[in-house]
C-alpha positions in Angstrom: 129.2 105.8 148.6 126.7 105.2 145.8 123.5 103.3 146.2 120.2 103.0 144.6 117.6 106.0 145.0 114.1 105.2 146.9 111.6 104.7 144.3 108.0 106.3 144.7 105.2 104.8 146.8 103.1 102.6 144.9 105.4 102.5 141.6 106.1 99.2 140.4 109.8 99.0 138.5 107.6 97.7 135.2 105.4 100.7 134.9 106.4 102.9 132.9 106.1 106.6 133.8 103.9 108.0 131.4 101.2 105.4 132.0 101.2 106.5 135.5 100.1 109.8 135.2 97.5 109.8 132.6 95.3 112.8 133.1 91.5 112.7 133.1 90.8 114.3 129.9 93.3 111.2 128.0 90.1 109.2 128.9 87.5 111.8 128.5 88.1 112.8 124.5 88.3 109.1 122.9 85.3 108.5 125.2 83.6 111.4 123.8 84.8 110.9 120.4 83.5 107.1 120.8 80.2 108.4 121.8 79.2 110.8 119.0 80.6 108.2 116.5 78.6 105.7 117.8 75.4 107.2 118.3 75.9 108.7 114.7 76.7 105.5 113.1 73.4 104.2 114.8 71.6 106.8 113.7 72.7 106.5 110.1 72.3 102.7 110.6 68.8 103.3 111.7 67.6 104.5 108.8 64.2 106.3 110.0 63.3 102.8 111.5 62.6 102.0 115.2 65.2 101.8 117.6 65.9 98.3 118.2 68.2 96.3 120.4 70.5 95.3 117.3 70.9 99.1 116.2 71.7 99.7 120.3 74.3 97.3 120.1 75.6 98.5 116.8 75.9 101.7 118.2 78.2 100.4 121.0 80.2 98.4 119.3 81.4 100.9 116.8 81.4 103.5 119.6 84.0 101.4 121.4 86.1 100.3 118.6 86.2 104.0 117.8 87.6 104.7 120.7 90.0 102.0 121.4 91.3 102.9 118.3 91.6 107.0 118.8 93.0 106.1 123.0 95.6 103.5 121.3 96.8 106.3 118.6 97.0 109.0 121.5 98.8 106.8 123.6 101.4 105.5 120.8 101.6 108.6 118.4 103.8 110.6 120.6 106.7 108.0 119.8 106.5 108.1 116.1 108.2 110.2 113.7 105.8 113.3 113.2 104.7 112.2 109.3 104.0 108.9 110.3 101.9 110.0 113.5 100.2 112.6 111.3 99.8 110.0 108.3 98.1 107.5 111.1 95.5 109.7 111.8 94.8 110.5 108.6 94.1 107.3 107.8 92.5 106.3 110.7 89.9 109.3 110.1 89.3 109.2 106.5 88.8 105.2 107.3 86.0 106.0 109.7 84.4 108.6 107.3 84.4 106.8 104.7 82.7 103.7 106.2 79.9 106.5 108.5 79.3 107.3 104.7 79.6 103.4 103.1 76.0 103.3 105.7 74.3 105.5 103.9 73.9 102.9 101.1 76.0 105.3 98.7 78.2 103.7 95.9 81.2 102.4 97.2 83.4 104.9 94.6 82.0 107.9 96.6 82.3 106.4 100.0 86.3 106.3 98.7 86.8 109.4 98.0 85.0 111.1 100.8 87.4 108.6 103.0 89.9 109.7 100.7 89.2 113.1 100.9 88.8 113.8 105.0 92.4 111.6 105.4 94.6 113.8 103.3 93.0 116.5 105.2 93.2 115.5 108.7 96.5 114.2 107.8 98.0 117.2 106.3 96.5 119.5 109.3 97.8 117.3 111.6 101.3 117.6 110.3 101.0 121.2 110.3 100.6 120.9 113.8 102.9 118.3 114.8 105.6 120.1 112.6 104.8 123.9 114.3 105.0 122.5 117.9 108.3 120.3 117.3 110.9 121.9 119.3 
């Protein structure tokens, strides 16, 4: 006779079972990564001034969005074709270098191809990777 299987304590039949097991450190680097990209985009915001509530704030906000952003691409990048996961952080990266360097009241040309620059390589290394661990 055939009949349905127990299902684990605790699981719901909508949650998916990679979301159930997501280890400390898939919190721990985006929130990391967020941190230093915050406090440097403060710090560059800053601009030898005081610290002020604004640049505090600033700091947060583009900490957070950072990584959002770096947790959603970890999260989803696994289910892509490897040039298109590669390709999205590339352009996620270069994106976020080129505006850290758009604060330092550079010309928006150079800001471009600094972006430019750090996405084609952060693209094409992460390719190389994605491409060597494929089985």
């Amino acid at each position: 006779m055939a009949h349905a299987a127990p299902t684990a304590p605790g699981r719901q039949p909508w949650q998916s079972a990679d979301m159930a097991h997501l280890s400390r450190s898939a919190y721990a680097r985006p929130l990391l990564a967020g941190l230093v990209y915050g406090v440097w985009a403060a710090f560059i915001q800053r601009q030898t001034g005081p610290v002020d509530a604004g640049n505090v704030f600033y700091g947060i906000l583009c900490g957070v969005l950072f990584a959002g952003i770096l947790f959603a691409l970890a999260r989803i990048g696994p289910r892509l074709r490897r040039e298109v996961h590669a390709a999205s952080y590339g352009v996620f990266l270069g994106i976020a270098a080129g505006y850290l360097h758009s604060l330092t009241n550079e010309s928006v040309l150079r800001s471009t191809v600094i972006g430019l620059f750090v996405g084609l390589g952060v693209g094409l290394a992460a390719y190389y990777r994605y491409y060597q661990r494929e089985n």
